[in-house]
C-alpha positions as CSV (number, residue, x, y, z in Angstrom):
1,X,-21.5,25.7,12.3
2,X,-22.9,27.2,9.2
3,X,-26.3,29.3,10.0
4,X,-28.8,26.9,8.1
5,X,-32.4,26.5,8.7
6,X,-32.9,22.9,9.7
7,X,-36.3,23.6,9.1
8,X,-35.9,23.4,5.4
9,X,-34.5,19.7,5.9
10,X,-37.8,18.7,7.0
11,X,-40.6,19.7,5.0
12,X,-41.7,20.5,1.4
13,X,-42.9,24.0,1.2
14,X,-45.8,24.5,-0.9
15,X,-46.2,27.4,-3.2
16,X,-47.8,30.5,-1.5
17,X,-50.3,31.0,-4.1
18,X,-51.5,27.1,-4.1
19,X,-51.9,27.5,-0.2
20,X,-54.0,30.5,-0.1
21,X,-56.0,28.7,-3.1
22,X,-56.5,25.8,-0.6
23,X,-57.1,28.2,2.2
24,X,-60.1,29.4,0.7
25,X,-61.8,26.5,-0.1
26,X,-61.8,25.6,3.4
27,X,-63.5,28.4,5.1
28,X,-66.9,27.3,5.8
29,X,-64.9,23.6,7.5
30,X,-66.2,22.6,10.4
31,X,-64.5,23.0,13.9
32,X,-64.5,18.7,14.1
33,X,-62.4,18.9,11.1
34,X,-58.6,17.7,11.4
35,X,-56.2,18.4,8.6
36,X,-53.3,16.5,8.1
37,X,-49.2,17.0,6.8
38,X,-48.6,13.3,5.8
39,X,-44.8,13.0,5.0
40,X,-43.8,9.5,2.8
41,X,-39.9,8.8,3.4
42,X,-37.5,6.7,2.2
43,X,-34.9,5.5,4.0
44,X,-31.9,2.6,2.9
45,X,-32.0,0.3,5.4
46,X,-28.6,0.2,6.3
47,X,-29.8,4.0,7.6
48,X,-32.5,3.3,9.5
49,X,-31.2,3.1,13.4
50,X,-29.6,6.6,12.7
51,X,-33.5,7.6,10.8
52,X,-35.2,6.5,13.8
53,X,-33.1,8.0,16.3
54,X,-33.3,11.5,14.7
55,X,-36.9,11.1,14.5
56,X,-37.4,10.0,18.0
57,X,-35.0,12.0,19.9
58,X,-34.6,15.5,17.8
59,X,-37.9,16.0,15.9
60,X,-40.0,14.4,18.5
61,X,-38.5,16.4,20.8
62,X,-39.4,19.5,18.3
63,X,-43.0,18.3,17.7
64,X,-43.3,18.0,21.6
65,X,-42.7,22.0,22.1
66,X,-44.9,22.8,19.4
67,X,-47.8,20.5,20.6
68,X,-47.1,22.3,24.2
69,X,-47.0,25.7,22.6
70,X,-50.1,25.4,20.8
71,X,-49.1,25.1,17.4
72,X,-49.7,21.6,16.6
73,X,-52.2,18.8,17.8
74,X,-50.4,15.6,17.2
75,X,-47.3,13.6,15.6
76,X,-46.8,9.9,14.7
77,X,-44.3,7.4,13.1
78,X,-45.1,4.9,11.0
79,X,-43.1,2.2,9.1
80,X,-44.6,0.6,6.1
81,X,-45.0,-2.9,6.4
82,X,-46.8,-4.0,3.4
83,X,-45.6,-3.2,0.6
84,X,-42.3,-3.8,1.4
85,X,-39.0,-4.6,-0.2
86,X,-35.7,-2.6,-2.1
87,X,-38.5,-1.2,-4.6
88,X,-41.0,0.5,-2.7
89,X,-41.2,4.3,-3.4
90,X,-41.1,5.1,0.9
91,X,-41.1,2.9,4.1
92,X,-41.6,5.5,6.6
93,X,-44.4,8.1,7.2
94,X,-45.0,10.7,9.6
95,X,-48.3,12.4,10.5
96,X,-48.7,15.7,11.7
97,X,-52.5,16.7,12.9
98,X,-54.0,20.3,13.1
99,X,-57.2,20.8,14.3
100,X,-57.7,24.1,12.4
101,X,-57.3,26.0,9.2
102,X,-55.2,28.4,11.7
103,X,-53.0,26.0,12.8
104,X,-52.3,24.5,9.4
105,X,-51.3,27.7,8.3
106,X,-49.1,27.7,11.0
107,X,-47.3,25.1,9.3
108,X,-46.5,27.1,6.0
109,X,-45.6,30.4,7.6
110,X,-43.3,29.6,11.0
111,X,-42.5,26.7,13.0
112,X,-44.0,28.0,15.8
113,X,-41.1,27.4,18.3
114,X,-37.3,28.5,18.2
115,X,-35.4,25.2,18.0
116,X,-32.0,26.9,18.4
117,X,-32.7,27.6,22.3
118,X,-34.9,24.3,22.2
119,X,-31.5,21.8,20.4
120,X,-28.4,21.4,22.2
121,X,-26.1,22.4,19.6
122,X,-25.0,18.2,18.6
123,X,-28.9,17.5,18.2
124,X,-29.3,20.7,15.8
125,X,-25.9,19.2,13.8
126,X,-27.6,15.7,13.7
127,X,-31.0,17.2,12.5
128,X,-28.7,19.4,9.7
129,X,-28.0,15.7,8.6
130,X,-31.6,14.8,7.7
131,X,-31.5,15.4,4.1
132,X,-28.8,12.5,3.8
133,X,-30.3,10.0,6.1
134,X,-33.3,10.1,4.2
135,X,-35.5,11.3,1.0
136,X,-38.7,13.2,1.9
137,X,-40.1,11.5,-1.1
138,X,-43.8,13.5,-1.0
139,X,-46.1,15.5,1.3
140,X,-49.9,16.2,1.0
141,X,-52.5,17.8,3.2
142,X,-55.4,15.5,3.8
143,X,-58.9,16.3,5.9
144,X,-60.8,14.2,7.6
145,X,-64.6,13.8,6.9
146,X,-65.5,11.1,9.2
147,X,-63.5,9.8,12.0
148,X,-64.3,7.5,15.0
149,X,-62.0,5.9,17.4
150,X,-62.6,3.7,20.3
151,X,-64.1,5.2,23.1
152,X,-62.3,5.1,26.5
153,X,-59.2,3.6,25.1
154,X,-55.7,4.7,27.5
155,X,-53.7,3.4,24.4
156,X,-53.0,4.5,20.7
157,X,-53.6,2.0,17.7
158,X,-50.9,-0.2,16.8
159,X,-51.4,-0.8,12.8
160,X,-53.5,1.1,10.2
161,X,-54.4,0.3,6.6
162,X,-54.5,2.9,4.5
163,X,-56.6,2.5,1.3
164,X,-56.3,4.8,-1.4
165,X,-59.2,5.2,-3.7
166,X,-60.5,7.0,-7.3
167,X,-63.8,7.9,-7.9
168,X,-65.4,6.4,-10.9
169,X,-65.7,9.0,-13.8
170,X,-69.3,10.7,-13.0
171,X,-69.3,9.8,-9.2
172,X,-69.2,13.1,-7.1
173,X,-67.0,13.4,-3.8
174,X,-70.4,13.4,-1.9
175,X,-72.2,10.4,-3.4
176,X,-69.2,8.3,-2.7
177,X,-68.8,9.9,0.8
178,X,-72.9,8.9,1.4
179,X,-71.7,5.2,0.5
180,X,-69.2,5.1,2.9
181,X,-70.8,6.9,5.7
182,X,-74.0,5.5,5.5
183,X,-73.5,1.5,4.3
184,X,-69.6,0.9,5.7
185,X,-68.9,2.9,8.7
186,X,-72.3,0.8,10.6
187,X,-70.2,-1.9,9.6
188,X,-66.7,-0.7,11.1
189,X,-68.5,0.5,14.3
190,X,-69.3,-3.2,14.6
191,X,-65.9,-4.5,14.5
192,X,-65.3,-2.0,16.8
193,X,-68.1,-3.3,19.3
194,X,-66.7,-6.6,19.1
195,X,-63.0,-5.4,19.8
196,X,-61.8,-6.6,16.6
197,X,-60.9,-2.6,15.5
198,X,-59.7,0.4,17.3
199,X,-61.3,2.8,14.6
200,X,-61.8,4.4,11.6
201,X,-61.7,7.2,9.4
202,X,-62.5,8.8,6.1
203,X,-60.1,11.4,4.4
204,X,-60.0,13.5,1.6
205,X,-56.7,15.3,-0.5
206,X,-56.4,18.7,-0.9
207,X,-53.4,19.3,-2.0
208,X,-52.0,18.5,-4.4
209,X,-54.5,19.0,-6.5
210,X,-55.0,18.4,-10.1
211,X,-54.8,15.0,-12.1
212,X,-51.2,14.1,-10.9
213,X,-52.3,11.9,-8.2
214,X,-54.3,9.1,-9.2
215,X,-56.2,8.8,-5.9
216,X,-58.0,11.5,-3.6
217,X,-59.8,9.6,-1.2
218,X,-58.6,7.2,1.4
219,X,-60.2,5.1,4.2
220,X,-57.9,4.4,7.0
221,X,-58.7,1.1,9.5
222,X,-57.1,1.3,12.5
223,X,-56.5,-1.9,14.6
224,X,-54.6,-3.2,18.0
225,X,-53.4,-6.8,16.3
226,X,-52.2,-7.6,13.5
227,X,-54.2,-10.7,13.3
228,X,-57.4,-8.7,13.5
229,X,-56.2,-7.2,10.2
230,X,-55.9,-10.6,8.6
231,X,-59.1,-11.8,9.8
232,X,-61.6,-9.8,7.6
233,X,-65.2,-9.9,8.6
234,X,-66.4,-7.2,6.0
235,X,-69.0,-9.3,4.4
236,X,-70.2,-11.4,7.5
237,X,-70.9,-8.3,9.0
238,X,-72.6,-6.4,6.0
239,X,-75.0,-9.4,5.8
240,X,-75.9,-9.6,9.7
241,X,-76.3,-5.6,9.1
242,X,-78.6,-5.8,6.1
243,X,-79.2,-8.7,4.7
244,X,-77.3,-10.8,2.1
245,X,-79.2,-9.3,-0.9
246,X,-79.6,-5.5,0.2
247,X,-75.7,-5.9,1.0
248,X,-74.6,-7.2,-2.1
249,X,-76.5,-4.2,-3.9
250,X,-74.5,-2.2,-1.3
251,X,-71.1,-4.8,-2.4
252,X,-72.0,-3.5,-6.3
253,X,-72.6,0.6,-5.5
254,X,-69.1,0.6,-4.1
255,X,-67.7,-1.1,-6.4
256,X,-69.4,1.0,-8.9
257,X,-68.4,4.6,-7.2
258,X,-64.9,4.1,-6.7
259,X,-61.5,1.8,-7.6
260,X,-59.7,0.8,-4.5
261,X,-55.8,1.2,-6.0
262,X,-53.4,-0.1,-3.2
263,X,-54.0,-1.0,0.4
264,X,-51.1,-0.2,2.6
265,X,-50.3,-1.3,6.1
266,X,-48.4,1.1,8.2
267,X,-46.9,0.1,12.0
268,X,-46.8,2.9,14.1
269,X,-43.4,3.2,15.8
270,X,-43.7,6.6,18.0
271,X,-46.4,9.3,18.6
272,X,-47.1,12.6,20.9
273,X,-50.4,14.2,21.7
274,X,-51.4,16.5,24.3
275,X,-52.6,13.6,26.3
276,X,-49.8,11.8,25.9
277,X,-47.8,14.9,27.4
278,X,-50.2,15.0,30.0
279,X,-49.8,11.9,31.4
């Protein structure tokens, strides 16, 4: 077998330079802080028993070690289930969390484990084979801002939506941040009450930066059914929260601060955490 870094099949190394840039502006981040390697793939369906079962069984079993070494906090699987169709640009995405600047450095600089002595030498062939099973379409680092899941709960999420959004031209990241913290998330909490949600979560990009990417910003719902997804109670619940006419001015602020550009739903298919090691 020819000595190549499987490594380099996995992940989209960012210039040094644009990472230190990035590591500076995230020095004064609090310790609650997560950050975020979200990976978009594309995969041709007739590939995707073989994609999954590389994901599952070899880098799974990679993102285990790391997550027992320290190095990492969390991995997850999604497929996209809306959009969906021959045209999308991905229909896969995989999540890796870092609760620190120090472990997201981690990421760029080494692995963190040696997956030589970790692979059995037909799982380091079949993860040499990545590259042709499937694109790595994108990657971007993401923070959270504000995140709150249900409390108590043995079980993961089953479905997010991810919303993508662009500020308005003169709308600053923390005016529109204010807006969703302060009039939306009471609102979310509420579903979550009632069991119709399993959480929820603001985000921001940080890399890449610049104009390339129309969006910035994201809101991500998270839910147990998929049915609670399709029954929206957004406005019901604004109006038992504050009123019909305080939460229409509310309704016309958002609208105002921000364009809401695509609304994704993702499935999640597989996931390890330290308390899913645990127990």
């Amino acid at each position: 077998m020819k000595n190549i870094n499987i490594l380099n099949c996995k992940a989209i190394r960012f210039p040094i330079l644009l990472f230190a840039l990035f590591l500076a502006t995230i020095g004064n981040t609090q310790s609650t802080q997560s950050f975020y390697i979200v990976q978009y793939l594309k995969v041709h369906p007739s590939m995707e028993n073989e994609y999954l079962q590389l994901e599952t069984e070899v880098w799974k079993k990679m993102q285990t070690a790391r997550i027992e070494a320290g190095v990492l906090d969390a991995w997850s699987l999604y497929r996209v289930i809306s959009p969906a169709g021959t045209k999308t640009e991905y229909n896969f995405v995989t999540i890796l969390e870092y609760k620190t600047a120090e472990k997201l450095s981690g990421h760029f600089e080494s692995y963190g484990v040696d997956y030589t002595s970790l692979l059995t030498a037909e799982e380091i062939a079949f993860a040499l084979k990545t590259p042709e099973i499937r694109d790595l379409v994108y990657e971007e680092v993401w923070t959270s801002v504000d995140l709150m899941m249900k409390e108590n709960s043995p079980e993961m999420h089953r479905f997010q939506v991810f919303n993508a959004m662009s500020l308005k031209p003169g709308v600053s990241e923390d005016e529109y941040a204010e807006i969703e913290t302060r009039y939306w998330k009471p609102m979310h909490e509420r579903r979550m009450n009632s069991n119709r949600q399993h959480g929820w979560g603001l985000f921001s990009m940080r890399i890449p930066g610049g104009t390339e990417r129309a969006y910035h910003w994201a809101t991500i719902d998270y839910f147990d059914r998929f049915i609670d997804i399709m029954q929206d109670e957004g406005n019901n619940n604004m109006i038992k929260i504050y009123g019909k006419k305080e939460a229409d001015k509310i309704t016309e602020k958002t609208l105002a601060s921000r364009d809401l550009l695509r609304s994704e739903i993702r499935e999640l298919l597989d996931y390890v955490n330290k308390d899913s090691i645990d127990n």
